[in-house]
Backbone as a printed PyTorch tensor [residue, N CA C, xyz], in Angstrom:
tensor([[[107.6750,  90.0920,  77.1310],
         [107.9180,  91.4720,  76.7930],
         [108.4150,  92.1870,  78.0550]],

        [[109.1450,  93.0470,  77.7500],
         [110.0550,  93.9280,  78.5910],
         [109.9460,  95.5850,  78.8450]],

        [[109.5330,  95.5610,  79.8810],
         [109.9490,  97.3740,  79.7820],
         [111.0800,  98.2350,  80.3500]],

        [[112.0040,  98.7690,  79.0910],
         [113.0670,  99.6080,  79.5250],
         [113.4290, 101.2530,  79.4720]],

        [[112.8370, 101.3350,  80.6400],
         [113.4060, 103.2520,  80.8790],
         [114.4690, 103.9710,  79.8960]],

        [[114.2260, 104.5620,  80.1490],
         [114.6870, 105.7220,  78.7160],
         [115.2320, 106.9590,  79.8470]],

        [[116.6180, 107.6750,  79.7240],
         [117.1930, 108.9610,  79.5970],
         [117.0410, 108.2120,  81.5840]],

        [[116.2100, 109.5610,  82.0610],
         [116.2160, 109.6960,  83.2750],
         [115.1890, 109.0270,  83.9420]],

        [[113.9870, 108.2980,  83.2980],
         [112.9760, 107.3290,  83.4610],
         [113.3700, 106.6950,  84.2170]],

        [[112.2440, 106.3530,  85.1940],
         [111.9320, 105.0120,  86.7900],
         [111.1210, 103.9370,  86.2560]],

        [[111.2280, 103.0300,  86.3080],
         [109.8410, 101.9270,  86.3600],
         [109.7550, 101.5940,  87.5690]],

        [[108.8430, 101.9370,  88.0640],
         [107.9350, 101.3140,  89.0550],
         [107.0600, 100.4770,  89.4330]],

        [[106.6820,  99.4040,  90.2340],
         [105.8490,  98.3990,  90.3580],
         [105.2430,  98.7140,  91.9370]],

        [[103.6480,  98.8150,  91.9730],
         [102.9340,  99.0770,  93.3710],
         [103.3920,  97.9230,  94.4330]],

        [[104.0260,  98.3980,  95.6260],
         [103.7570,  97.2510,  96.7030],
         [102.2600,  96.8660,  97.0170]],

        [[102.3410,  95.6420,  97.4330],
         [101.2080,  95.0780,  97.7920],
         [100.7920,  95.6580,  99.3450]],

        [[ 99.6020,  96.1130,  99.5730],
         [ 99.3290,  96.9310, 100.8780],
         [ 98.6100,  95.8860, 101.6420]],

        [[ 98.8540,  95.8770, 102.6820],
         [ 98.4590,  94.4610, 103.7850],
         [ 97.2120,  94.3270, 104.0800]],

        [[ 96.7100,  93.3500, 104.0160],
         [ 95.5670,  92.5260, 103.6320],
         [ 94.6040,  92.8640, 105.0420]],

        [[ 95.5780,  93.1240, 106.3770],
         [ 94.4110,  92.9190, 107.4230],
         [ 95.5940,  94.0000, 108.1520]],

        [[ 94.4770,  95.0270, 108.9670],
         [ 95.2820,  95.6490, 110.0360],
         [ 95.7060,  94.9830, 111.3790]],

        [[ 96.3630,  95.9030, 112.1740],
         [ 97.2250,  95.1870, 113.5000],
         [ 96.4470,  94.4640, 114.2420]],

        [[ 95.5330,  95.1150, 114.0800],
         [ 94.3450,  94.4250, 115.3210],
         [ 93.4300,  93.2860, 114.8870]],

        [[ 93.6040,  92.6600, 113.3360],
         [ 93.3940,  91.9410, 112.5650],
         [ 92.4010,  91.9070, 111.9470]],

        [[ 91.7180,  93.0190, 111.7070],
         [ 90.4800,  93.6210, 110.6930],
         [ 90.7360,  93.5060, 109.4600]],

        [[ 90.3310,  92.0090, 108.7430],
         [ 90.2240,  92.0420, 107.0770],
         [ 89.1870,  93.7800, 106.2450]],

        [[ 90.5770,  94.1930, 105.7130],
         [ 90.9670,  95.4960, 104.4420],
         [ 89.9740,  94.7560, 103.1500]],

        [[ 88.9030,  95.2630, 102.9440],
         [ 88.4250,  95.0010, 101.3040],
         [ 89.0220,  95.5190, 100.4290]],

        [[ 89.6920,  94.6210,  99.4560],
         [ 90.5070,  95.2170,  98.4900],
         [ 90.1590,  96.3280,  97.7070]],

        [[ 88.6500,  95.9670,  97.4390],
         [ 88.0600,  97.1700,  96.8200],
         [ 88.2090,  98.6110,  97.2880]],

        [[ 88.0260,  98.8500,  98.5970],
         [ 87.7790,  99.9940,  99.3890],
         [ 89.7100, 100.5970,  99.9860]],

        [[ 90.1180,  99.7700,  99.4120],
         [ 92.0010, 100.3870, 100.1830],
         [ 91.9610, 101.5490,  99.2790]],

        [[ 92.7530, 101.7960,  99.9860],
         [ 93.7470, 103.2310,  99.1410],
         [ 95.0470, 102.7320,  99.0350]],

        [[ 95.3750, 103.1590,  97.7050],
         [ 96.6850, 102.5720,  97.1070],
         [ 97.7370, 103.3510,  97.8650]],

        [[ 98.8900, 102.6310,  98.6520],
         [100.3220, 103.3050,  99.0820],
         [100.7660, 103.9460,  98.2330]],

        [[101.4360, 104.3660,  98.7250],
         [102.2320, 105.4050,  97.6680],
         [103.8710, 105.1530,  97.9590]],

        [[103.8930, 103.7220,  98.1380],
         [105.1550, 102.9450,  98.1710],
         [105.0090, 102.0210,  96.9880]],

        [[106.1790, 102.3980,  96.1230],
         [106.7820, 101.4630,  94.9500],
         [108.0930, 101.0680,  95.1790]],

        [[108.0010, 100.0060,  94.2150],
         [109.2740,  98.9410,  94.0160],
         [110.4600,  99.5140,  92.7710]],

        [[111.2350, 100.2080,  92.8890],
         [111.7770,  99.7930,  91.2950],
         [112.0940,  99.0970,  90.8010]],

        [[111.5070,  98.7850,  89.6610],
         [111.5850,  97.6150,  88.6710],
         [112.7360,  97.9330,  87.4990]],

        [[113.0870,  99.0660,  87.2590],
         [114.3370,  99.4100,  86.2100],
         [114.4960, 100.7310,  86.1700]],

        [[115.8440, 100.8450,  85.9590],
         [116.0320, 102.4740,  86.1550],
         [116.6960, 102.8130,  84.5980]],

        [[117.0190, 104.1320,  84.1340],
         [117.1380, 104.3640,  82.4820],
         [119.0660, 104.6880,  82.8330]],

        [[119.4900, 104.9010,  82.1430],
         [120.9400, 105.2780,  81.9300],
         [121.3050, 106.5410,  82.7840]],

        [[120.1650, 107.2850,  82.9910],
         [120.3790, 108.7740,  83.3770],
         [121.0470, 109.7240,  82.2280]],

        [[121.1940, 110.8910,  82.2200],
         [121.4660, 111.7090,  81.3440],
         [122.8880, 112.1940,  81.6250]],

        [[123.2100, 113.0270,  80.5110],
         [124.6570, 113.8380,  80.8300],
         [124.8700, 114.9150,  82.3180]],

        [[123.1830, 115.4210,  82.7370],
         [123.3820, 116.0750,  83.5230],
         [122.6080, 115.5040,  84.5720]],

        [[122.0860, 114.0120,  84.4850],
         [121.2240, 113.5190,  85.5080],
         [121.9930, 112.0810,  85.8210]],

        [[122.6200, 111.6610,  87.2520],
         [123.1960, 110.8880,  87.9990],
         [122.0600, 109.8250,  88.2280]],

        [[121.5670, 108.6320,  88.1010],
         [121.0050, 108.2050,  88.8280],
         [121.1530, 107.8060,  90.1290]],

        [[120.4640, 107.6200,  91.2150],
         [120.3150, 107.6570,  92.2750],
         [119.8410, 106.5690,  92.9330]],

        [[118.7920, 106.0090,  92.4130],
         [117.9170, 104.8510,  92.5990],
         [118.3120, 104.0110,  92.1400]],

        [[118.2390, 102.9040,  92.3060],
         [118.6890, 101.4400,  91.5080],
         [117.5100, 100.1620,  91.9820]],

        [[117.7040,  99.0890,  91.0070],
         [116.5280,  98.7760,  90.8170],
         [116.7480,  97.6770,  92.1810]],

        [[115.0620,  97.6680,  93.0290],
         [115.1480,  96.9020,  94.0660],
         [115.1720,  98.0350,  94.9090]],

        [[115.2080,  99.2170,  95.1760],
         [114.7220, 100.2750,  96.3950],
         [113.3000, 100.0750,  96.1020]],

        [[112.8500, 100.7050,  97.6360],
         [111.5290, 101.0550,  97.8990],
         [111.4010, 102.3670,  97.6910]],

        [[110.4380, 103.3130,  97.2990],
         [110.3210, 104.7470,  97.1110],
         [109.3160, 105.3720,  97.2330]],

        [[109.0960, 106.2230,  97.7660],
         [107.4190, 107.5540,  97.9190],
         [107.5540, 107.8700,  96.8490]],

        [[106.7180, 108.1510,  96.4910],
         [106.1050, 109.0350,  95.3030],
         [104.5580, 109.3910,  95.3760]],

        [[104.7280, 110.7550,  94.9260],
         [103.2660, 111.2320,  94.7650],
         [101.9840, 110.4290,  94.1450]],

        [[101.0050, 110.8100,  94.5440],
         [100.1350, 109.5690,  93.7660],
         [ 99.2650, 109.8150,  92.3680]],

        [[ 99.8290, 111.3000,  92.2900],
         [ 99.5250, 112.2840,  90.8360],
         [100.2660, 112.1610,  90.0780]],

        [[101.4950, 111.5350,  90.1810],
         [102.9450, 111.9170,  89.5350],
         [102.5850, 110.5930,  88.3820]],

        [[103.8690, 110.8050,  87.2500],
         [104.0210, 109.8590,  86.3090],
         [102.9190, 109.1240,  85.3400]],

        [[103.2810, 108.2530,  84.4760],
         [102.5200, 107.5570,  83.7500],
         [102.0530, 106.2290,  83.9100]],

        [[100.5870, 105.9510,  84.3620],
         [100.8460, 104.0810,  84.4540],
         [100.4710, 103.5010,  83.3320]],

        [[101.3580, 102.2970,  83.3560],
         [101.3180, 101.2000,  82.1290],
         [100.7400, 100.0100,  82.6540]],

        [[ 99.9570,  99.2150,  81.7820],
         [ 99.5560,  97.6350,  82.3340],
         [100.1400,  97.0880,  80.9140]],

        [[101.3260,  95.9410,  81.5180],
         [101.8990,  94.8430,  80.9940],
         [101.5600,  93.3560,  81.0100]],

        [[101.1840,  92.6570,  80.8020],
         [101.0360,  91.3890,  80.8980],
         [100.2320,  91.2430,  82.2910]],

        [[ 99.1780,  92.3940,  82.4760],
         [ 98.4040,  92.2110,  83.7120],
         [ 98.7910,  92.8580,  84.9360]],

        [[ 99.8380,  93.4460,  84.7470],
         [100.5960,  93.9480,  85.8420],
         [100.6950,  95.4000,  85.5980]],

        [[100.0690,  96.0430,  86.8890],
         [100.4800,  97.3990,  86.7010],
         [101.4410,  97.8560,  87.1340]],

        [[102.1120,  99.3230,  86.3020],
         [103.8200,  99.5610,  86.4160],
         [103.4050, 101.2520,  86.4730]],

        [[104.1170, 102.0530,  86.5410],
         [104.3990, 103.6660,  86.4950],
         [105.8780, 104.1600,  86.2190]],

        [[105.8670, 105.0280,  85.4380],
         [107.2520, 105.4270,  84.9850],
         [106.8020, 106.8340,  85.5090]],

        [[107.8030, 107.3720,  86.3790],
         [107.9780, 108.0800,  86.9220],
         [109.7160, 109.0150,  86.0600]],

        [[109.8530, 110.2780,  86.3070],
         [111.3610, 110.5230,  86.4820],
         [111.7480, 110.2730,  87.8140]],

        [[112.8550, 110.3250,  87.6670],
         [113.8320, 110.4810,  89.0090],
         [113.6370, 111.7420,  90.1720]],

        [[113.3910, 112.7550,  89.3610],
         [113.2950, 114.1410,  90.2640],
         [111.7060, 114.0930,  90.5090]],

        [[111.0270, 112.9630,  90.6300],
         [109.9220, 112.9130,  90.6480],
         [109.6320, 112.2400,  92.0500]],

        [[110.2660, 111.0660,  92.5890],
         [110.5750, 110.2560,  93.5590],
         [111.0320, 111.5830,  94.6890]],

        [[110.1720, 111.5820,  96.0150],
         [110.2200, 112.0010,  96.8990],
         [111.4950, 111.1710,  97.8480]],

        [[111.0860, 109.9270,  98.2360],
         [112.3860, 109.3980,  98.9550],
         [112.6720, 108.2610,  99.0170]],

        [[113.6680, 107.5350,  99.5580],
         [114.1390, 105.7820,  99.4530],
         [113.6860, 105.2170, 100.5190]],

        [[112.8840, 104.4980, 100.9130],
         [112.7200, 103.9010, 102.1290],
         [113.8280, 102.7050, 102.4470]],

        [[114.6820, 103.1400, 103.4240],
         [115.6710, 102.5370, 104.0230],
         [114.7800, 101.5110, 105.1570]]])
């Protein structure tokens, strides 16, 4: 099964946040705080008056209030809009 964005819709997928800091202190998964760096996983057509911008395979900020999350086949996703995405990490 597949999920495909609609109008101006993002799919998003969480990056994985690193397991141990610089100084090499194992992170309990339990206790992280989720980044607020996503993957896009599919972007929608965009609208008559909305360009998309993003394409799938950027990295992106986004708020950590913003959008809807979905769990697919075990995997969690967020559909976000576009004017929702703060910025592209280059």
């Amino acid at each position: 099964m597949t999920l495909k964005p609609m109008a101006d819709n993002v799919l998003l997928k969480q990056k994985d946040a690193a397991e141990t800091t610089v100084s090499g202190i194992i992170i309990a998964t339990a206790t992280k705080e989720k980044p607020a760096i996503y993957e896009v996983v599919a972007v929608g057509p965009g609208t008559k008056d909305t360009e998309m911008l993003v394409k799938t395979g950027d990295k992106v900020v986004v708020s950590k209030q913003v959008g809807t999350d979905v769990t697919l086949d075990k995997v969690d996703y967020k559909f976000v809009k576009q004017d929702e995405i703060l910025a592209i990490v280059e």
